[in-house]
C-alpha positions in Angstrom: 0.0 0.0 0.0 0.8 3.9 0.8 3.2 3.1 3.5 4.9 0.7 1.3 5.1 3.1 -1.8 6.4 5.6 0.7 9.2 3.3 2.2 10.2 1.8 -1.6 10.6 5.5 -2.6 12.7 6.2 0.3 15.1 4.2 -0.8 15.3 5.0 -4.2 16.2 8.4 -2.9 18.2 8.3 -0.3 21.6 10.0 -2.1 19.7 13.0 -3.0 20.2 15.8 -0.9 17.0 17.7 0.2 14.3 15.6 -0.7 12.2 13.9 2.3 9.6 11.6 1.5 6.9 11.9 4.3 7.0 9.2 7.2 3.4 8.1 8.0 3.1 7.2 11.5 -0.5 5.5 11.5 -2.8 4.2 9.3 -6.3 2.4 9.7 -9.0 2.3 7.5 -13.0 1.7 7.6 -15.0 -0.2 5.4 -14.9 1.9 2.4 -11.7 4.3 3.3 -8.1 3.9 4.3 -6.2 6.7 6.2 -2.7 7.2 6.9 -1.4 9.9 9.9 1.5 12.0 9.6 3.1 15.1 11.5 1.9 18.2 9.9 4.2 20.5 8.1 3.1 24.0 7.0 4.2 24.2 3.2 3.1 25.1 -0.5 2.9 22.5 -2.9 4.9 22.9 -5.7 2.1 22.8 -7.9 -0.1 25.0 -6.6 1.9 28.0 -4.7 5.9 28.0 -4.9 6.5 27.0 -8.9 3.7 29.6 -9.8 5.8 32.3 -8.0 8.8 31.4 -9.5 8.4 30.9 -13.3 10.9 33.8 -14.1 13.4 33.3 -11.6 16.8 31.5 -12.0 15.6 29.3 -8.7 12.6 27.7 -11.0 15.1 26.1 -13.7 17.3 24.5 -10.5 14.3 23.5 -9.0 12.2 21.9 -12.1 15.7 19.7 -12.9 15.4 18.2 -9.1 12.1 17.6 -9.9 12.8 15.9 -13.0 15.7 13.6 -11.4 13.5 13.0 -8.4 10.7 11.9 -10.9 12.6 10.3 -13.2 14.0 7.8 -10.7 10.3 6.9 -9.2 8.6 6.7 -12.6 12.0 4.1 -13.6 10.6 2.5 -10.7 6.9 1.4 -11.2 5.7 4.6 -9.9 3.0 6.6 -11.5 1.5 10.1 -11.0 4.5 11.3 -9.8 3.6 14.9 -10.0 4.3 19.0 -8.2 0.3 18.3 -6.5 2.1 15.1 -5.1 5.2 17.5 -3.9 5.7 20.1 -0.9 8.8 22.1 -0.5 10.1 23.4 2.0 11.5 27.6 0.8 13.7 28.0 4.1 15.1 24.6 3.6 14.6 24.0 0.1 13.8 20.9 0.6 11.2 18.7 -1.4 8.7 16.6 0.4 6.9 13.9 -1.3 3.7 12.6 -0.5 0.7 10.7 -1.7 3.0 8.0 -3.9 1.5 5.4 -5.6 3.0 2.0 -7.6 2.0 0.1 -10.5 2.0 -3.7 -8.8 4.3 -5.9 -10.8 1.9 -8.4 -11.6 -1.1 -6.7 -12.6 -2.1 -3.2 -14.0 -3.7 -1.6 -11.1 -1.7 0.7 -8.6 -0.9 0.2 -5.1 -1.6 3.1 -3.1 
């Protein structure tokens, strides 16, 4: 599942400096709904917020190639929607959190969550 995704992505990335994939610390679910707990972190996604404020500066170039490379390595990987809605970052210590990471299964065509 999620927590697995997260964990397999985790180490995929671990020699790249300044990315963080996020560390669930519970998860339950109901009978229609699963739901995974993690410490809160007050950030702009890099969809949404921080790219659209940086489109002409120099610090949008850097940070769309870490993107890329971070993406890249997770889509190599089975991964899919690997995307900036799927991304936080962190402006003080530009650092890019990942979250909500899904898999393609090996043996079948649907996605583990």
């Amino acid at each position: 599942g999620q927590v697995a995704s997260a964990e397999r992505a985790r180490e995929l990335l671990n020699d790249m400096q300044d990315v963080e994939v996020v560390d669930y610390k519970l998860g339950f679910n109901d009978k229609s709904h699963n739901f995974l707990v993690a410490p809160w972190r007050e950030m702009p996604t890099l969809l949404d917020q921080y790219l659209g404020d940086l489109k002409n500066a120099d610090e949008y170039g850097q940070l769309k190639e870490r993107i890329d490379l971070i993406a890249g390595r997770l889509l190599d990987n089975n991964f899919i929607d690997v995307e900036e809605y799927n991304m936080g970052y962190d402006p003080l210590e530009k650092k890019i959190i990942l979250f909500d990471l899904a898999r393609m299964t090996d043996r079948s065509r649907f996605w583990v969550k």
